[in-house]
C-alpha positions as CSV (number, residue, x, y, z in Angstrom):
1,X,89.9,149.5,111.6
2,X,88.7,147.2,115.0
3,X,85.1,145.4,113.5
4,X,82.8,144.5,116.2
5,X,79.4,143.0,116.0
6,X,76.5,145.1,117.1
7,X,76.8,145.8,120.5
8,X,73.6,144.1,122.9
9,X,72.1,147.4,123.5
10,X,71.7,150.6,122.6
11,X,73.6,152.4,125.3
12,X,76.4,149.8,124.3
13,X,76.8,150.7,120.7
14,X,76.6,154.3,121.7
15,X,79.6,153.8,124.2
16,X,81.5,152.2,122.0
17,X,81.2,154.8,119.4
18,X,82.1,157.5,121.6
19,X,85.1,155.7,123.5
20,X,88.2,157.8,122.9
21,X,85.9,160.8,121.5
22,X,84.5,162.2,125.0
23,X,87.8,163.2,125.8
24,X,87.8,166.3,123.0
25,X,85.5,169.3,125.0
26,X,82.3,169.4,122.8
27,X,80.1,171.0,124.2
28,X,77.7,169.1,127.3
29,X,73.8,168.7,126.3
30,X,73.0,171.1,128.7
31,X,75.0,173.5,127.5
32,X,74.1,173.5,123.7
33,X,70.8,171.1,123.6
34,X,69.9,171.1,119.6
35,X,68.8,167.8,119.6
36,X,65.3,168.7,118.8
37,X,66.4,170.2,115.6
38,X,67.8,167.1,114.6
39,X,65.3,164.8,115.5
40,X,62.9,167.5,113.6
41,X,65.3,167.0,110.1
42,X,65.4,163.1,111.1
43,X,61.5,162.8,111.6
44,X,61.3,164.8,108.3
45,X,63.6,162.5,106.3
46,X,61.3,159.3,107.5
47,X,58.0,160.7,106.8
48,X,59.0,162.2,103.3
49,X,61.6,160.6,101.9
50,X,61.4,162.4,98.5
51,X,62.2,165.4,100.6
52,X,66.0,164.7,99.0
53,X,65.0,164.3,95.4
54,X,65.2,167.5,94.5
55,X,68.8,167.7,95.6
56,X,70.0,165.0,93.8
57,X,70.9,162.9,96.1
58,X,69.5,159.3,97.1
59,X,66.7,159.5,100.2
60,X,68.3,157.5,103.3
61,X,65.8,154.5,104.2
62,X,63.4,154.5,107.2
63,X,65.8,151.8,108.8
64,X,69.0,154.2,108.8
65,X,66.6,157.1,109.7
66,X,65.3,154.9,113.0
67,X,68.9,153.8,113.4
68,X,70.3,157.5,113.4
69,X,67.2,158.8,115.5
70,X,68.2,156.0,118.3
71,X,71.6,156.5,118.3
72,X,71.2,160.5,119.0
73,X,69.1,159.5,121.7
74,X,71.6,157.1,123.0
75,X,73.9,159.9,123.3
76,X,71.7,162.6,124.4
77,X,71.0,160.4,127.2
78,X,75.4,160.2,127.4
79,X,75.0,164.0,127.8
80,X,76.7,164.3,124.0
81,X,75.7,167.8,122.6
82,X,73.8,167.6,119.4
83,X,75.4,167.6,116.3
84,X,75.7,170.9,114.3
85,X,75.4,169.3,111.4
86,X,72.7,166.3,110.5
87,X,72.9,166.0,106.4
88,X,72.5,163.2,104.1
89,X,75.3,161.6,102.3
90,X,74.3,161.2,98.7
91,X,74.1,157.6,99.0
92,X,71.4,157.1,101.4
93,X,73.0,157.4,104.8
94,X,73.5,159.9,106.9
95,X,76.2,161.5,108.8
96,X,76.0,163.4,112.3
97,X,78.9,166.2,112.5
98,X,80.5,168.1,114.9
99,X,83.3,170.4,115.2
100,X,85.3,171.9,118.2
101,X,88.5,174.0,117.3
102,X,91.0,171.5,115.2
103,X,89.1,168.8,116.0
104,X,85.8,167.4,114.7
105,X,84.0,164.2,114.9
106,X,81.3,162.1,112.3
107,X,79.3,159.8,112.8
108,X,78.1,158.3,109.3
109,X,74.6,155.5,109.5
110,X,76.2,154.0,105.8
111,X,72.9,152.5,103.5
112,X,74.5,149.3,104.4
113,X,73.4,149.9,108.0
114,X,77.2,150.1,109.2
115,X,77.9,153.3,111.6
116,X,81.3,154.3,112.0
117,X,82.2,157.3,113.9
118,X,85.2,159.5,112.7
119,X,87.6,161.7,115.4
120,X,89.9,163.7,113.1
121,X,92.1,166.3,114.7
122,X,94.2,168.9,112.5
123,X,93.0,166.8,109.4
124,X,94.5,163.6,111.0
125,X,92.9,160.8,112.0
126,X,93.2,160.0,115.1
127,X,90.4,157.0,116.0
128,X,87.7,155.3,114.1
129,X,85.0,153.0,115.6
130,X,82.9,150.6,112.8
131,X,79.9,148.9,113.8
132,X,78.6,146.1,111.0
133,X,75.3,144.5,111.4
134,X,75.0,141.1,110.6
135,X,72.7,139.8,108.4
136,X,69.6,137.7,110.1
């Protein structure tokens, strides 16, 4: 797994987590623009967290909301297509997912405030990007 610090910008950390991923033929923005959906789910999440509760499963934190809703505009702005799936993870992050064919890609915002991004193909996997931030 390659560590980096948080990248200086927002367009950085977003090209670093899809290096390697844009090469798999999700669909262009254009092409399948859902984004509003998720930033409608995301928006949801951060004004009512207890939204969750009765699922069971712990209510991500306003910080990982804001950190998920600038990374999808990040790469909207990349001309990503949205993610078909937005869903918590039980543990208070939240993971964007896509799938194309045998291949599908995650990006997880971890209650720790890591993101890693996830490009499995067949089951395999085949790259993983991990951002950490640092405490301060």
């Amino acid at each position: 797994m390659k560590l980096i610090h948080p990248a200086e910008s927002l367009h950085d950390r977003a090209s670093y987590l899809i290096q390697g991923i844009v090469d798999i033929p999700l669909p262009a923005a254009g092409e399948q623009d859902g984004w509003g959906d998720a930033f409608r789910q995301l928006a949801a999440w951060k004004s009512d967290s207890s939204l969750l509760e009765d699922e069971g499963v712990e209510s991500p934190q306003k910080r990982i909301v804001r950190s998920a809703e600038e990374t999808g505009l990040s790469l909207k702005e990349h001309g990503i297509s949205s993610p078909e799936r937005v869903v918590p993870d039980g543990d208070g992050g939240i993971a964007f997912r896509w799938r194309q064919g045998p291949s599908s890609w995650t990006i997880e915002f971890d209650s720790d405030g890591s993101i890693e991004s996830y490009l499995m193909h067949e089951g395999r996997l085949i790259r993983r990007h991990s951002l950490h931030e640092t405490a301060g």
